[in-house]
Structures are given as structure tokens and as C-alpha cells.
N, C-alpha and C positions, 0 to 999 in steps of 0.2 A: 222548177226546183228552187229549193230555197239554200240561204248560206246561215253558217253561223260563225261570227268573226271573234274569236278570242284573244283578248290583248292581255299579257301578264306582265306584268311592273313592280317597281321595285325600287324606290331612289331614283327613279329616273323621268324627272318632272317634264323637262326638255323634251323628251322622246317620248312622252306618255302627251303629249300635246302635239307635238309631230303627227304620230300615230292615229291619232282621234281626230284632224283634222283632213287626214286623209281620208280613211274611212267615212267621213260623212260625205266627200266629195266624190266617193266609189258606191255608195246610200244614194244618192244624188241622180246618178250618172246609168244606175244601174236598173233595169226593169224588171228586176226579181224582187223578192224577199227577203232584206238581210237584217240579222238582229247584231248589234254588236257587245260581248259581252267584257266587263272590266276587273282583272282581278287581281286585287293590292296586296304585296305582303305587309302589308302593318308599316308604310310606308314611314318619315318621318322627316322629309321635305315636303315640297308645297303639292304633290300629287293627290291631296287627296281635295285640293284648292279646286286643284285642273278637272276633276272627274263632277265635283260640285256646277264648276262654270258650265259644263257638257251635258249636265246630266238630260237633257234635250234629246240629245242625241245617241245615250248610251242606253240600251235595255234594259241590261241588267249588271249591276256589279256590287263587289263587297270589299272589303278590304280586312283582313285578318292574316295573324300568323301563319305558318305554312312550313311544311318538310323541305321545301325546297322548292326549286322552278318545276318538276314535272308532277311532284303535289297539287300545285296550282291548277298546271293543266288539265290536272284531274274535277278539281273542282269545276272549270271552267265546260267541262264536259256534262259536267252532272247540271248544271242549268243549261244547256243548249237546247233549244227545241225545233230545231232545223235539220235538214236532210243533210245537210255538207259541213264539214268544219274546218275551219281554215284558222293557223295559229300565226299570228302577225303582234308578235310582240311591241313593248314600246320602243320606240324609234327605227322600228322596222315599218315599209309602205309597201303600196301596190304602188308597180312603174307605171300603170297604165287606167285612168279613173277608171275606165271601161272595162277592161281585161275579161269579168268575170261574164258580161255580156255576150264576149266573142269563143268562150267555151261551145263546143255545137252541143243545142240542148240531147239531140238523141244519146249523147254521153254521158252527159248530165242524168237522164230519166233511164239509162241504162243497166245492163249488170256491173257497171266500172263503181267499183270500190276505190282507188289511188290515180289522183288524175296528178301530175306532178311535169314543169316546168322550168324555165331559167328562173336567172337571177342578175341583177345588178350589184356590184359591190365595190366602193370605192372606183366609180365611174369604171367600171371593165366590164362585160358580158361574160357571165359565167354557165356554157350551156351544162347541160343536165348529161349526167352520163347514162351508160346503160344500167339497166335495172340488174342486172349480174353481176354488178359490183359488191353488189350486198355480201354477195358469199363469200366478197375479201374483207370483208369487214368496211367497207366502206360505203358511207350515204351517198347512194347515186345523186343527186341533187336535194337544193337547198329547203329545209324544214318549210319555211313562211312561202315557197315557192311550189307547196302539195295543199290538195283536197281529200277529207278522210269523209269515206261515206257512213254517216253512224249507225247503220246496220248491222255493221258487224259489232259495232259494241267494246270494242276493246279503249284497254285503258294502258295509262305511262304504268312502270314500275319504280314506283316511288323507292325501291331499292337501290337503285342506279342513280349514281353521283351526276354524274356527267352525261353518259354515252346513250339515256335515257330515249333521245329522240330517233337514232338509229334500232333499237331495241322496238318502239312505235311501230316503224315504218316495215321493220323487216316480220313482227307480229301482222299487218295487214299483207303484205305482198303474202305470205305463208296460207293466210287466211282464206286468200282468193289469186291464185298467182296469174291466170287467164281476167282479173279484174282490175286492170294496171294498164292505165292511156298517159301514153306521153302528149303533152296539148306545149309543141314547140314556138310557145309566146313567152316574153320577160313577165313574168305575174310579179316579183317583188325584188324590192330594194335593199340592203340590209344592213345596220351597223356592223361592223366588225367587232369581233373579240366577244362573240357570245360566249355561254357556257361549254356546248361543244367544242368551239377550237381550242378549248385549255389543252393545250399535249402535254400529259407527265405521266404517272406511273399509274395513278389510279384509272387516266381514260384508257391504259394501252390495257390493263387489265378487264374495265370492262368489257372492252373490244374482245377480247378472245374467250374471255366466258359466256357474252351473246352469243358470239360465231358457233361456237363448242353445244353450246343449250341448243341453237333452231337450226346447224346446219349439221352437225357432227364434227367428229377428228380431224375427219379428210381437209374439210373447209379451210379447221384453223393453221391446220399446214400450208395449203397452199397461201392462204392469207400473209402468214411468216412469211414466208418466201418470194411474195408481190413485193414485203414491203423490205425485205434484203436487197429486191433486186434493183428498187426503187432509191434505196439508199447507196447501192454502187454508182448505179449513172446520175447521182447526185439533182432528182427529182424533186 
């Protein structure tokens, strides 16, 4: 099976160099097929310095304006030419060069569409929840910590400000809900304070208008009421 690594940036020279130095050491390490693809919003720090010095080791990338982060990923979609998609933004890593190796291939070449895993964050191990979290509105585990198998085709909704990568993830589980492998290894590392953990009013609203779109009423209710209950025992 092969991978396809999408890295999305943005002002973030440091991390966009982080990022791409991993990656060529998981390139390295790995005896599959991986392309890694790079895609800049119209950067206007030295990122576009860093993709120049790399370009070795980057397959494909572009750099232009953009609707936003999950615009991007869209693009980044539409040049992929690999079976697997894996979204490892800048200054997000794989914990392990190997990881992708230790996947069992019969999963890899199987009917599994979402293969999804830990995370490291701020040195703490953060395991992966159940996948029936979704239908409280929550992303069972972390984005750069899943595999999308491009078969099914689906894309971000570049609608969605924020909440866009849960919207993804819960469009794939819906897609194929018997096509969901938990693979309980650390797959990535990740900055803090991405676009999802922004909490304010716009992501509590997307949050209940996905839930509402792909689960129904019943959902967003119980969802409410995980997160009252959550907020009483001071979660």
C-alpha cells in the first residue's frame, strides 16, 4: 500500500521544517511508497525558503491563497495519487520513523477505510477514544493520528470554520462504519493550539449542526447533556 503525506502551512517556517524533516526520515525508514505533498497559503515568512531547500524531498507542492485550513486540505487531496492519506501538518511529526511500517499490511490492503491511533502532546500520551464518541460530537482521536483511504472520495467542507476535521472524520466513519481499525500505536506528535481546539461560539455551533446534519436530534441531545454533565464534575 502506498501513503500520501499532506502537510498544510502557513507562517509557520519552524514547523514547516520540523515537519519535512521528519517525514523524510519516515521516507527513509519506510518500505512503502510515500509521496509527501506541500501546501502553502501564500506564506510570507521564509516558508517558502524551506520548501525550495526540500524540494528533494517534496513531491509535490504549491503555494497560494486559500479559503482557509480545510480549503487547503482539499487541494492537497486533489494532488494525492496514493491509496492512504495521512494529514501531518507543519510542526506536527510521526512519534515513530517506523510507525507506518508496523501497520499489519492485511489492513492496510483491506476493506478498512479509517485506521486511527494515539498521540503525543506536550510530552503526555493521549490514547484514542472509542469511535462512539462521534455521536457526542466529539473526535474520538487526534486528526494527524488517522489514515483516510481515498476511495471513498470524500472531501473537507470548506463551510466549516473550525470543526471541519471532525465533519471529515465523522463523513468517513458514516461512509463505511464496519471500515474503522483502531492500530493502538503513538502514530503522531502534535503542536498545541491547532485550529480545532479554538472553543468559542462558532466551534460549539459547528459542533451541533454536524451532529444534527449526520446523526439527527436524538444525537445533539445527548451530546448537550455529555457536555452538562461534563461540565458539572468539572471535566
Amino acid at each position: 500500500m502506498t501513503f500520501s503525506i499532506i502537510t498544510v502551512n502557513y507562517n509557520n517556517e519552524a514547523g514547516l521544517e520540523k515537519t519535512i524533516n521528519n517525514i523524510v526520515s519516515v521516507k527513509a525508514e519506510t518500505k512503502k511508497d510515500i509521496e509527501l505533498i506541500v501546501i502553502d497559503g501564500y506564506s510570507d515568512d521564509e516558508s517558502l525558503d524551506i520548501i525550495n531547500k526540500n524540494k528533494d524531498h517534496i513531491d509535490k507542492w504549491l503555494s497560494e491563497r486559500d479559503e482557509g485550513i480545510f480549503d487547503a486540505m482539499n487541494k492537497g487531496i486533489d494532488l494525492a495519487a496514493n491509496d492512504w492519506l495521512i494529514f501531518m501538518n507543519s510542526g506536527d511529526t510521526f512519534h515513530d520513523s517506523k510507525i507506518l511500517s508496523k501497520i499489519p499490511e492485511n489492513v492496510l490492503s483491506g476493506s478498512v477505510n479509517l485506521i486511527y491511533g494515539n498521540k503525543v502532546e506536550n510530552g503526555v500520551v493521549c490514547k484514542a477514544k472509542a469511535i462512539s464518541n462521534l455521536k457526542l460530537g466529539i473526535i474520538h482521536a487526534c486528526h494527524q493520528s488517522m489514515l483516510f483511504n481515498r476511495r471513498l472520495d470524500i472531501k473537507y467542507d470548506v463551510g466549516v470554520v473550525l470543526y471541519g476535521d471532525f465533519g471529515y472524520v465523522v463523513d468517513y466513519y458514516l461512509a463505511s462504519p464496519d471500515g474503522v481499525f483502531y492500530f493502538d500505536e503513538i502514530i503522531s506528535e502534535t503542536e498545541p493550539n491547532g485550529v480545532s481546539s479554538k472553543v468559542n461560539f462558532t466551534k460549539r455551533k459547528e459542533k451541533y449542526q454536524l451532529v444534527y446534519s449526520r446523526f439527527g436530534l436524538k444525537a445533539v441531545l445527548f451530546s448537550a447533556l455529555y457536555k452538562l454533565k461534563a461540565l458539572v464534575i468539572g471535566e
